[in-house]
SETI-700618 format. One record per residue (C-alpha): residue in three letters; x, y, z. Coordinates in steps of 0.2 Angstrom, whole numbers, plus 5000, padded with zeros to 4 digits. Layout:
<rs>
ALAXYZ
...
</rs>
This chain:
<rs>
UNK500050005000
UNK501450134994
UNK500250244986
UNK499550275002
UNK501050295013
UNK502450415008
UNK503650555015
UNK503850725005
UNK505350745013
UNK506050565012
UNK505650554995
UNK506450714988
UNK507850714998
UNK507950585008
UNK509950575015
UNK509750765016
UNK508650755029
UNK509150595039
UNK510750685043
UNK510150765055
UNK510550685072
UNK508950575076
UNK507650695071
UNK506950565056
UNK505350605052
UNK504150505044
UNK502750575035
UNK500850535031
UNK500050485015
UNK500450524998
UNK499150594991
UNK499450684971
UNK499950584960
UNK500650594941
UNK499350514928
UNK500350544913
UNK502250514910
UNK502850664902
UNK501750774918
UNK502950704931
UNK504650724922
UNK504350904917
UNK504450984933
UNK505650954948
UNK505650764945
UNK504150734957
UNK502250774953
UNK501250894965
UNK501350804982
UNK500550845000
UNK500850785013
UNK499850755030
UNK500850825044
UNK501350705058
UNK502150755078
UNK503950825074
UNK503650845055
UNK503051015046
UNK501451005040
UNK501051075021
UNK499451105015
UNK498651005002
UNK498651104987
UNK496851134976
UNK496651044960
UNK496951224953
UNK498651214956
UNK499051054948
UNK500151044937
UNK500350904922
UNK498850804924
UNK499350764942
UNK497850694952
UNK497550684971
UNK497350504973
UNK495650504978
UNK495350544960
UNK496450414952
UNK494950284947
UNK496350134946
UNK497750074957
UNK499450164961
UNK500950104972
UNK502450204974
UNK504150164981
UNK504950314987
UNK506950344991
UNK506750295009
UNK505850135003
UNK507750134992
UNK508750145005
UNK508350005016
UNK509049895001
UNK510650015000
UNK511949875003
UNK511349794987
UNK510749954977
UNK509449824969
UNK507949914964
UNK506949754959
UNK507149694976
UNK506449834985
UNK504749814973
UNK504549664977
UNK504549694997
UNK503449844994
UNK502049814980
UNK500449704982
UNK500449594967
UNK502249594961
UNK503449454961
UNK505149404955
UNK505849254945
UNK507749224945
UNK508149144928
UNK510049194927
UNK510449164946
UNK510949354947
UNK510149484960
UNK510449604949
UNK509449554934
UNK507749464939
UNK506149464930
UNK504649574938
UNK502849474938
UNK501649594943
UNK499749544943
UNK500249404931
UNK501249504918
UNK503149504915
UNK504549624912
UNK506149554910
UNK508049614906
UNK507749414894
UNK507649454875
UNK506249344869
UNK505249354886
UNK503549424883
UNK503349594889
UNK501749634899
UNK502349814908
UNK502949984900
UNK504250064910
UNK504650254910
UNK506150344917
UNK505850544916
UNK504550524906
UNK505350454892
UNK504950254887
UNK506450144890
UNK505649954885
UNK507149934874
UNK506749924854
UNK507249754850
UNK506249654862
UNK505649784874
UNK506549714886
UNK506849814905
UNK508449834911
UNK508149904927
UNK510049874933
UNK510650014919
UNK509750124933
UNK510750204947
UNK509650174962
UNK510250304972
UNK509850434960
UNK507850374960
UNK506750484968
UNK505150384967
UNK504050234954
UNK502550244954
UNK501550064948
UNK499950154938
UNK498750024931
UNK497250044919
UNK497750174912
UNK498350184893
UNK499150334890
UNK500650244897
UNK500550184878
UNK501150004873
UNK501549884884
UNK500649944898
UNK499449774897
UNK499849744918
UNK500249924922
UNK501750034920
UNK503350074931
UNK503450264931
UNK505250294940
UNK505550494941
UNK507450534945
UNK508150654958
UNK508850834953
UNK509850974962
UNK508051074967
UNK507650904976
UNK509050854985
UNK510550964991
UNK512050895001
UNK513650784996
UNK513350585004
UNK514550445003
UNK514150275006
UNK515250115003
UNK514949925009
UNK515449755007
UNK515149575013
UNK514649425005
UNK515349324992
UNK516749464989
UNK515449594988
UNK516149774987
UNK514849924981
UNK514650114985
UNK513850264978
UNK513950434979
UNK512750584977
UNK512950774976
UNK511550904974
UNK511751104973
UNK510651254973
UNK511351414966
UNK509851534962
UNK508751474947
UNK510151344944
UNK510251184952
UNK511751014948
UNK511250824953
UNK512550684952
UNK512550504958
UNK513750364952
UNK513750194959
UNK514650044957
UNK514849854962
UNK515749714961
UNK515949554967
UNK516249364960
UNK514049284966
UNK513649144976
UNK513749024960
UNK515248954950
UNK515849094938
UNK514249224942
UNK515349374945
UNK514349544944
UNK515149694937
UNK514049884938
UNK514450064935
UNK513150204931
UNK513150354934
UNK511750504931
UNK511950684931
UNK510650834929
UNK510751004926
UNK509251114931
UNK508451294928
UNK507051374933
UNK506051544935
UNK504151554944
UNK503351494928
UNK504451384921
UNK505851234924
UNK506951154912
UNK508250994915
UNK509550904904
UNK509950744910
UNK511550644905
UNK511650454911
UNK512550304907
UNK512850124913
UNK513849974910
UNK513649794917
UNK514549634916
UNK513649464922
UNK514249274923
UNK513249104923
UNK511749194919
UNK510449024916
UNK509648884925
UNK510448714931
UNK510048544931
UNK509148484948
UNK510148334945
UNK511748474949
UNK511048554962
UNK510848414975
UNK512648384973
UNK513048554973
UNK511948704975
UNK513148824970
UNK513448724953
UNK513048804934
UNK512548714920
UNK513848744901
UNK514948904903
UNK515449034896
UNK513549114900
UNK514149324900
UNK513049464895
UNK513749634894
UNK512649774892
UNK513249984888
UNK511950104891
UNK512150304885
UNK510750434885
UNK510650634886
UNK508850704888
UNK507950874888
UNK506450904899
UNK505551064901
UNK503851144908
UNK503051334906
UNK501451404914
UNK500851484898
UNK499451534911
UNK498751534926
UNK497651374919
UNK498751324906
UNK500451224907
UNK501551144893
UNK502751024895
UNK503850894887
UNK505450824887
UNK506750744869
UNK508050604872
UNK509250504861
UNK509550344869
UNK511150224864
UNK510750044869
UNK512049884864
UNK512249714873
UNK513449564871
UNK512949384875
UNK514349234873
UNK513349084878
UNK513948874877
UNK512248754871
UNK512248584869
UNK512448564852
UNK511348444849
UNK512148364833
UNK512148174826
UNK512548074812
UNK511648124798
UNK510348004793
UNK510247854783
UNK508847934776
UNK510048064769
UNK511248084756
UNK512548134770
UNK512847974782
UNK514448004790
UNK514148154791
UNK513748304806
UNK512048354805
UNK510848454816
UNK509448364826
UNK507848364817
UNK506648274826
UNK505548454828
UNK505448474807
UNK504248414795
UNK504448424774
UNK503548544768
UNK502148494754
UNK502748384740
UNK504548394748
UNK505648224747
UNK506148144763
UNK508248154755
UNK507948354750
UNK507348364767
UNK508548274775
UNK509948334767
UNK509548514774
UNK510148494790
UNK512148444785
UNK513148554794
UNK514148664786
UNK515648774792
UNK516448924782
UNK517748824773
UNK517348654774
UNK516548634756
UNK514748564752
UNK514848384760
UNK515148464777
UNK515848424794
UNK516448224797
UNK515548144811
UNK516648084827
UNK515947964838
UNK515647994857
UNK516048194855
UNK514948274868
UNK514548434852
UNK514248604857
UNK513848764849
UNK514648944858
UNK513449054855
UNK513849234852
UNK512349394849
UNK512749564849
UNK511049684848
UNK511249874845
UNK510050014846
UNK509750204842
UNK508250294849
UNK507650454850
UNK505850554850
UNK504950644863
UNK503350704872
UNK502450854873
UNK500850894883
UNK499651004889
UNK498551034903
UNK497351164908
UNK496451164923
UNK494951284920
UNK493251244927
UNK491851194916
UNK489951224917
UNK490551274936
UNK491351114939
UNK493251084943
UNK493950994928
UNK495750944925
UNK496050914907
UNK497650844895
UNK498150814878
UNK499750744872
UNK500750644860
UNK502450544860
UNK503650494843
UNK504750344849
UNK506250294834
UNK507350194835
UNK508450074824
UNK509249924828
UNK510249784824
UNK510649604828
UNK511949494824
UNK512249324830
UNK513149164825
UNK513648974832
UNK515348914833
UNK515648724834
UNK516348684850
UNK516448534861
UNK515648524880
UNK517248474892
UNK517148354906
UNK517348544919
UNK515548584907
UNK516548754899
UNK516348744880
UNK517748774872
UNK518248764851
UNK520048714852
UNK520448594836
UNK521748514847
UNK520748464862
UNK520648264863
UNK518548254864
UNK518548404848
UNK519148284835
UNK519948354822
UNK519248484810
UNK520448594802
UNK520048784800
UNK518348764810
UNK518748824826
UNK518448994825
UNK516848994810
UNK515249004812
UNK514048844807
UNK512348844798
UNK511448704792
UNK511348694772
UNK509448714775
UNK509848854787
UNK508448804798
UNK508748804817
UNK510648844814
UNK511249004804
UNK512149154807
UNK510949314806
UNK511149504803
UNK509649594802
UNK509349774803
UNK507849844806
UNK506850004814
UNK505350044822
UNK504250204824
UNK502950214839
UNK501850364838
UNK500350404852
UNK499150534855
UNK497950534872
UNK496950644880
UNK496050644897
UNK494950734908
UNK494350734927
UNK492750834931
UNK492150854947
UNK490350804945
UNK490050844964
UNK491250884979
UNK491350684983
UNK491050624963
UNK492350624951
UNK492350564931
UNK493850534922
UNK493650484905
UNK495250494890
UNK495950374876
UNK497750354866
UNK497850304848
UNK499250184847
UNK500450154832
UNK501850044828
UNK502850014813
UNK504049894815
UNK505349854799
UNK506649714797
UNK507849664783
UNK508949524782
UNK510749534776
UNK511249374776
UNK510349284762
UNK509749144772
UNK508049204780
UNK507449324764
UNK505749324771
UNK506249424788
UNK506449574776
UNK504549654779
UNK503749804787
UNK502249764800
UNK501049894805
UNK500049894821
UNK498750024828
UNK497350014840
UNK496150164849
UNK496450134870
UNK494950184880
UNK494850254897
UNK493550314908
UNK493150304928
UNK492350354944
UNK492950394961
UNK491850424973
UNK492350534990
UNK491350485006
UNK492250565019
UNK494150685016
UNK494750475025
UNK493750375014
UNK493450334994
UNK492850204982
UNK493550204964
UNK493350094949
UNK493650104932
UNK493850024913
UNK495350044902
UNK495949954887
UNK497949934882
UNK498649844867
UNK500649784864
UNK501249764845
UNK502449614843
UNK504249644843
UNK505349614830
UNK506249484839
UNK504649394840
UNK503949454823
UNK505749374815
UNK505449214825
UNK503649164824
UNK503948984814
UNK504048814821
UNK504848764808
UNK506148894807
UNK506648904823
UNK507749024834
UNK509248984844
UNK508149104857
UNK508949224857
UNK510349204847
UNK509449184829
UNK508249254818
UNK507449184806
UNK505949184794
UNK504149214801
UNK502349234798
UNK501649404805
UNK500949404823
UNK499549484829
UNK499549604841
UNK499149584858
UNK497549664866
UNK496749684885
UNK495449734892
UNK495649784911
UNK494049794926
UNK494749874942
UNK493749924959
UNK494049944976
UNK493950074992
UNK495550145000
UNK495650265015
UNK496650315029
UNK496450335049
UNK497350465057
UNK497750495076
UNK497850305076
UNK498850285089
UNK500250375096
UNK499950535083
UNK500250405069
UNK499250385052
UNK498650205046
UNK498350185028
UNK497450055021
UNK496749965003
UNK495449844998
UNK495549804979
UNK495049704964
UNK495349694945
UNK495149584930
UNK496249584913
UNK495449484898
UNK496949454883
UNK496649424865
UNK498049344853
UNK499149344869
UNK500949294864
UNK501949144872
UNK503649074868
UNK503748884863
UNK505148774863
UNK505448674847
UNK505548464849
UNK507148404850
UNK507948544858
UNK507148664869
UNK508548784868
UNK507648834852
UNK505948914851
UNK504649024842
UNK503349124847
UNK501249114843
UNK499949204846
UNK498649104857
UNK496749154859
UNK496649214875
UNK497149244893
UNK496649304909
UNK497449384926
UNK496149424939
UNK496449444958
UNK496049514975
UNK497549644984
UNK497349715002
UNK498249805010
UNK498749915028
UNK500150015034
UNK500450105049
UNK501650265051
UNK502350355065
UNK503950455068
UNK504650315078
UNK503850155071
UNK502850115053
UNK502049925048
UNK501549845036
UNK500749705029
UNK499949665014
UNK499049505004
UNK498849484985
UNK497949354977
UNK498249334957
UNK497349184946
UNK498449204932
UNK497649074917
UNK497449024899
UNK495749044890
UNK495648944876
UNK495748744871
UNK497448684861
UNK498848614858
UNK500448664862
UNK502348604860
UNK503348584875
UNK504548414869
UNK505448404888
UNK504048394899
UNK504248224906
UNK502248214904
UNK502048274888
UNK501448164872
UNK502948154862
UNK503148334864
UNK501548384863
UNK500248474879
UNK498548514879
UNK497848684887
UNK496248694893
UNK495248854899
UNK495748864918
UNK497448814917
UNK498948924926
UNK500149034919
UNK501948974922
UNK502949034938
UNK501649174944
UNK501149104963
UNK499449134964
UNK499449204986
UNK500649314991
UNK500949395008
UNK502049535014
UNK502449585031
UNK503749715037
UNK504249855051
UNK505549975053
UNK505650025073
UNK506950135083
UNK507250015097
UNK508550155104
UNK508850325102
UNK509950325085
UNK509850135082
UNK508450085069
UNK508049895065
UNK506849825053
UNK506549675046
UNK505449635028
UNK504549445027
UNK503849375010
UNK502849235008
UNK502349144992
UNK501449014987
UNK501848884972
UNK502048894956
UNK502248794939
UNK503848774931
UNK503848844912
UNK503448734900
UNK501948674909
UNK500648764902
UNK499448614904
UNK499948584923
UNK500248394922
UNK502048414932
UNK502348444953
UNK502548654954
UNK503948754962
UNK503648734980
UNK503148884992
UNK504248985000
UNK504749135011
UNK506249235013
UNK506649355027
UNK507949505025
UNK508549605040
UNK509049805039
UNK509749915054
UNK510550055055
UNK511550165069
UNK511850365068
UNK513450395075
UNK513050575071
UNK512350685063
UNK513550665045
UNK513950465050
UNK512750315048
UNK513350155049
UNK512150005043
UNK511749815040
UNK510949705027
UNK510549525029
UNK509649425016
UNK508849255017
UNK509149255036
UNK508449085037
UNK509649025022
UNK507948955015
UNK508548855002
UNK506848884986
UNK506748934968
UNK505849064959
UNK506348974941
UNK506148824935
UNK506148744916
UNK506348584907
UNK507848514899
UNK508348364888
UNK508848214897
UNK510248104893
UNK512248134891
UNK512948304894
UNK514948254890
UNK515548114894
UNK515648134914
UNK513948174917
UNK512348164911
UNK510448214916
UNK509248114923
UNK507948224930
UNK507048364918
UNK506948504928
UNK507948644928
UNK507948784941
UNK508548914948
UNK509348944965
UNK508949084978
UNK510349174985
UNK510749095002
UNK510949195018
UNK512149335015
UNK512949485026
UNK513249675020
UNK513949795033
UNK514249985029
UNK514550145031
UNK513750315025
UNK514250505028
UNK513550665023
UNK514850805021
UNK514550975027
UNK512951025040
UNK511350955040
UNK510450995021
UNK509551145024
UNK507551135024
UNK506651125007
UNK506551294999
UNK505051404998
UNK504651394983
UNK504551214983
UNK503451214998
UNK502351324990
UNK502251174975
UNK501751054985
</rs>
């Protein structure tokens, strides 16, 4: 229940302000909130807040909806849900700087899955729908940073680790509403940065601990007139709690600010780099020998991030505000990945026996296509090695290392206006915009032949004894002379995503509010091969679709509201999945693209209602906040990833009729100056729709490959009941301890879509924070996670049974991944100079 907690101070300049000696204050409910992106990145980096005063905190009054600015709404208005993190939220996670972490512990609804064993790059399932850092992961969530869209233009994937987490000011989690544009099926993360009119002071922090662990960050803020200067930079390192997982991050974010009475303009500079080991699931059959163990290596992903943005806002009135923001957006990421090469003998069937081909098993001849043509298509061939291909060695555990490399340019912009003029009497808020996204891309990615060595490293040394001997090969890429399943690809490509919205709020009475609005989505997405061997990814797909939006909150006492609300949303495929839509042309996922048929795009429909209100004076001066919600999202031509028979490292992607994510979400929290709690419990039924077939070939209970869905059956790895508890208590003057519980339930692994197989056990995992103020300027603090060293998985897959290399071999099917075990941070944090000086007038009068 973020959305209805919150601190103005702690949330825009939270170190400031906890620097002075043991006079924290903790502040009441949250109660304006940004309904559009470009109306919270135009200003000071924070919509138009107020705040509820509390014993030893100022108290602000709440501004009238005159003085809005950007769309912002008081909550009570907001006919959907919202949950914010703030920076004090931020900060109890500090010894990690993980930003997905600290959603997890905070929102009703949102879970995490571990597929890569790495803290640092989890996928996010909130109410049922993913966002992922995974190429080839279907994409349920938009995600803005200062107003500017950063679902990446290849496979809209999130990277929220390219984010310094110090430098966040607040994310809000809006649902049903889509002028958060595509993507925004589940909901969007609208993360707004700090600047220098929000945060003044110099702070240090650096910590350690646990598996090598060694991080730190530092921020500066400055004031000077109408000018203001924001900088954070953070970085980590250290070597994970798995076999060659180390985790390298640096980011850094700057902004310059300027601005007058009626005006405020920023440019913002930030970029990122991160380096990640042994980044996939493992064997069970490894795991109970080892938990620490990997599966093949090398597994590396490297990522670069660059972007410099502009954002501005003017009062052209005392009604009438304009604002909007331009970015370009540099985006590039290396994956070196070892497979299983899943190679044979080429058949008798064939005119190549003798011979290295790929497994074919998932493939069937096209019409009037002889078995020997067909056959004959999957000979290996390497660069050099002529037209009869690659000699067959017996007992050679094959592999395949992997190599993609995916670049992107962006750039576009938003611009918006907002008046606030009353009609026919009534107080109305209303807004019109429109954003230009483009960007252009491209992907490479090719397979070496390599071998699988008894240490599971794949290596492609000619002279290494289980290699056999292939002269000129080591270093060349393969393709089979079909180039189906196995072929090196280069595709460029660009896409262009344009959106106009418009809404408006009246207040029909004093309690009654309507909000009503829309966006026009459009998406035109081109691909071009430039390797000859997929011609028929060269096409340009067009995608548009007219969002409705419209609501009703309803304000029984200034404690107490009801709202509900209807909003559609849409998604266009993205041209990874568009270039790797067929199952008999599949993708090394996502190291291949290959020819497709067109994908539709994916719809939703969204039903939300609920009350949510507050009681202050509880107890002790303090302010409980609390939330009883519903909502339902219908899916049409909802997109999944399959994997193709006969080796599930290689997939596709279908449409599939339809989907559902409904649920229940309640939630309570208490806040005082010495003491807040917490608990919430989310229920989400997350299910397909629709009666079919579909192909998983390693599910143990599978027919020959084969499952089959029927309406009612669950989505993959989202736990249906989830519970949080937490607190955060000063047991002694200067000393602060909290403690964060999360519970879930179980799950199905992935690739059981027709939930035949034993889930993912429940679990819980329980993370301990405390601090001590030495002073004023020094804090030093503590982080345990998984104090119980509870031993679960968030992950879990299929694999193929049988030999690995010829050491070891799998038995068991299912693949997962690991949770962290119990690990210890310790550090330290000082602020330079004299406690920050108290927020200026100017922004008190704002809020």
């Amino acid at each position: 229940m973020k959305a209805l907690r919150g601190s103005l101070i702690a949330s825009v300049a939270l170190m400031p302000m906890a620097a002075q000696a043991q006079q924290s204050v903790t502040l009441g409910e949250l109660s304006v909130v940004a309904t559009t992106p470009v109306g919270s990145a135009a200003g000071s980096g924070a919509p138009d807040v107020s705040v509820l005063g509390v014993p030893g905190g100022p108290s602000l009054q709440v501004p009238s909806t005159e003085r809005l600015r950007g769309g912002a709404q008081p909550l009570y208005k907001i006919p959907s849900t919202v949950e914010t993190v703030t920076a004090s939220d931020l900060a109890f996670d500090r010894a990690i700087l993980s930003t997905t972490e600290t959603l997890a512990r905070r929102v009703p609804g949102l879970s995490l899955s571990d597929a890569q064993g790495n803290n640092n790059r989890l996928d996010i399932f909130y109410r049922g729908f993913q966002a992922s850092p995974v190429a080839g992961v279907p994409q349920g969530l938009a995600v803005y940073q200062n107003g500017v869209r950063i679902n990446e233009a290849f496979g809209d994937t999130v990277n929220l680790d390219l984010i310094p987490s110090v430098a966040i000011n607040r994310i809000d989690v809006v649902t049903g509403n889509p002028v958060f544009g595509l993507n925004a099926l589940g909901g969007a993360l609208n993360i707004q940065m700090k600047n220098g009119f929000l945060w003044q002071g110099t702070e240090v922090t650096a910590s350690g601990g646990s598996d090598g662990r060694i991080n730190g960050s530092l921020q500066y803020g400055k004031m000077i007139g109408p000018w203001s200067f924001y900088f954070a930079g953070e970085g980590l390192n250290d070597r994970g709690w798995r076999y060659l997982s180390p985790s390298t991050i640096g980011r850094i974010y700057s902004d310059l600010g300027y601005r007058t009475p009626d005006s405020e303009f920023h440019v913002i500079g930030q970029f990122a780099r991160t380096f990640y080991g042994a980044t996939s699931a493992t064997p069970v059959d490894f795991t109970h020998v080892d938990p620490r163990a990997i599966f093949t290596n090398p597994q590396t992903i490297t990522s670069e991030l660059g972007t410099l943005q502009v954002t501005g806002r003017v009062d052209l009135s005392p009604t009438w505000d304009l604002s909007g923001n331009a970015y370009f957006r540099r985006f590039s990421q290396t994956l070196v990945d070892g497979n299983d090469g899943n190679f044979e003998n080429c058949s008798t069937r064939s005119s190549f026996r003798g011979r290295l081909c790929y497994e074919d098993d998932g493939f069937t001849p096209s019409a009037g296509q002889s078995q020997l043509a067909f056959r004959n298509q999957f000979l290996i061939l390497g660069r050099g090695t002529g037209p009869t291909g690659i000699p067959f060695t017996p007992n050679v555990p094959y592999a395949t290392l992997d190599t993609t490399k995916t670049e992107a340019t962006g750039y576009g912009g938003s611009l918006q206006a907002a008046n606030r003029d009353k009609v026919f009497g009534f107080n109305n808020s209303f807004v019109v915009g429109g954003s230009i996204d483009v960007a252009s891309y491209s992907f490479k990615s090719s397979s070496t032949l390599g071998v699988i060595n008894p240490d599971l490293s794949v290596t492609t040394n000619p002279n290494n004894p289980f290699y056999g001997t292939i002269p000129g090969l080591g270093t060349e890429y393969l393709r089979t002379a079909g180039a189906l399943g196995i072929a090196p690809s280069n595709v460029n490509g660009s896409n262009l995503y344009m959106g106009l919205y418009t809404t408006d709020t009246i207040d029909l009475t004093d309690a009654l509010s309507l909000t009503a609005g829309a966006r026009l989505n459009f998406a035109r997405i081109t691909t071009q091969d430039l390797t000859g061997f997929s011609p028929d990814v060269t096409g340009t797909h067009y995608y548009n679709k007219i969002n409705p939006l419209a609501g009703l909150t309803y304000r029984f006492t200034p404690n107490f509201s009801l709202y509900g609300g209807y909003s559609e949303s849409n998604r266009a495929p993205t041209p990874l999945e568009l270039a790797c839509a067929n199952p008999d042309r599949p993708c090394l996922l996502p190291n291949s693209v290959v020819a497709d048929p067109p994908l539709k795009q994916v719809t939703g429909q969204t039903y939300e209602v609920g009350f949510r209100g507050r009681l202050p004076d509880f107890y002790d001066g303090g302010l409980v906040n609390w939330k009883v919600g519903a909502f339902r999202t219908d899916l049409a031509n909802d997109i999944i990833q399959l994997a193709t028979p006969g080796n599930a490292a290689r997939g596709y992607f279908i449409n599939v009729p339809a989907t559902q994510r409904q649920g229940v979400e309640v939630g309570a929290e208490y806040v005082s100056d010495w003491l807040s709690v917490y608990a919430n419990y989310a229920l989400i039924d997350a299910t397909f729709q629709f009666t079919g077939t579909l192909s998983s070939p390693n599910n143990p209970l599978s027919d020959d490959g084969a499952i089959f869905v029927r309406p009612g059956n669950k989505v993959p790895l989202v736990p249906a009941h989830q519970f949080k508890i937490g607190f955060d208590v000063e047991v002694l003057p200067r000393w602060r301890v909290g403690l964060a519980l999360q519970a879930y339930s179980s799950s199905y692994y992935r690739g059981d879509e027709s939930n035949l197989n034993p889930k993912l056990p429940p679990y819980y995992v329980l993370n301990l924070n405390t601090t001590y103020r030495v002073d004023q300027n020094l804090e030093l603090f503590g982080y345990v996670t998984n104090l119980t060293n509870n031993r679960y998985a968030t992950f879990g897959t299929f694999a193929e049974t049988g030999p690995v290399n010829n050491v070891l071999s799998i038995n068991n099917p299912r693949t997962t991944t690991l949770a962290q075990p119990l690990s210890i941070y310790g550090g330290i944090r000082y602020t330079f100079g004299e406690a920050p000086a108290p927020m200026p007038e100017p922004l008190i009068r704002k809020f």
